[in-house]
C-alpha positions as CSV (number, residue, x, y, z in Angstrom):
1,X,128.5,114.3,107.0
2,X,127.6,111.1,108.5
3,X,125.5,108.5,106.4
4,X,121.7,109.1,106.0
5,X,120.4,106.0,105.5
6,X,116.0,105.7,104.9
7,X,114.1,102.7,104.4
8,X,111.4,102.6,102.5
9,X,108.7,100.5,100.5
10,X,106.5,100.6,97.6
11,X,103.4,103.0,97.1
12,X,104.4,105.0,100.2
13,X,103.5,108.2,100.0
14,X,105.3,109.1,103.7
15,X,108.6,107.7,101.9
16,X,108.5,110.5,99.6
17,X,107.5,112.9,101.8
18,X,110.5,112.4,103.6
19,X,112.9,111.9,100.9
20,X,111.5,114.9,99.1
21,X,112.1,117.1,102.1
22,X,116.0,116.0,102.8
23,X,116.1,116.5,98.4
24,X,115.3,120.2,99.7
25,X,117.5,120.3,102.6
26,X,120.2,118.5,99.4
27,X,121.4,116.0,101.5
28,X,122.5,113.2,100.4
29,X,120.9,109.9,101.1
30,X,121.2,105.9,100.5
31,X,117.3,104.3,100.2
32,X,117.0,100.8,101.1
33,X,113.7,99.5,99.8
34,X,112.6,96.6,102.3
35,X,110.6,95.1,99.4
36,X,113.2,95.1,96.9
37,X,115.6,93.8,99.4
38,X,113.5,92.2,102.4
39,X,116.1,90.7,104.0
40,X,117.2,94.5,105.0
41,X,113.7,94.7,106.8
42,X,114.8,92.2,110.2
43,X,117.8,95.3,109.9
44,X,115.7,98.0,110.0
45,X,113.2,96.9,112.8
46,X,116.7,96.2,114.7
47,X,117.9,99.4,114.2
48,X,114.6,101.2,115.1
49,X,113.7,99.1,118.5
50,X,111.2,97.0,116.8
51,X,109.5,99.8,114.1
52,X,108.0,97.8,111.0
53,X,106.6,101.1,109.8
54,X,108.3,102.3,106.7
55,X,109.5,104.7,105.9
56,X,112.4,104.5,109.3
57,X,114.9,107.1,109.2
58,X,118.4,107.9,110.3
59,X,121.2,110.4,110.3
60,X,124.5,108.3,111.4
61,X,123.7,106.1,114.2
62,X,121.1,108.8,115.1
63,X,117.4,107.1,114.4
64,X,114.9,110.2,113.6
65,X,111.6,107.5,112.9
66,X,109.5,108.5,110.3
67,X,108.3,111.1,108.2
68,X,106.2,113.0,110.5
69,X,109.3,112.9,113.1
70,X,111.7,114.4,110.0
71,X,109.2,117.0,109.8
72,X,108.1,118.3,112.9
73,X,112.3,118.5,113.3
74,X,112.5,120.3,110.5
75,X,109.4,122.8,111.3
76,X,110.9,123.5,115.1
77,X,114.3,123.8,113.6
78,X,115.8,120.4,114.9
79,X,116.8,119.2,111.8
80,X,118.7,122.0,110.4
81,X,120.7,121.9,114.1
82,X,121.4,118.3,113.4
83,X,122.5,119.1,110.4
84,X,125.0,121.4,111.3
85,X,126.3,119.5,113.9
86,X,127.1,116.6,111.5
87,X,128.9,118.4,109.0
88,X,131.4,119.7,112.1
């Protein structure tokens, strides 16, 4: 499957959110923290189209956005779709 890559911050309750629901879907992710690492954030607003809002998601070079994106994917079966796909 491709890389899933979610930034993050500190004290971010959407972060967790999100990273608890791909735990549950057990897919494997790398974090970036954009406050333990800020020079990652200039990467992340790139990679988004100019998002500063943590937490910023993507499967591959596939940019989901944030938590409430992951999960209204996940709650009109999107995600799981995607899933599959990337694991073809």
């Amino acid at each position: 499957m491709n890389n899933i890559i979610i930034y993050t911050g500190y004290l971010c309750g959407y972060c967790n959110r999100a990273k608890n629901l791909l735990t549950e879907k057990k897919l494997d992710f790398q974090e970036i923290n954009i406050h333990e690492q800020p020079e990652k954030m200039k990467e992340m607003i790139k990679l988004s189209g100019g998002k500063r809002s943590v937490p910023q998601i993507f499967f591959g070079d596939i940019h989901i956005g944030g938590s409430d994106d992951l999960y209204n994917m996940n709650i009109e079966g999107k995600l799981d779709k995607l899933i599959s796909d990337m694991k073809k």
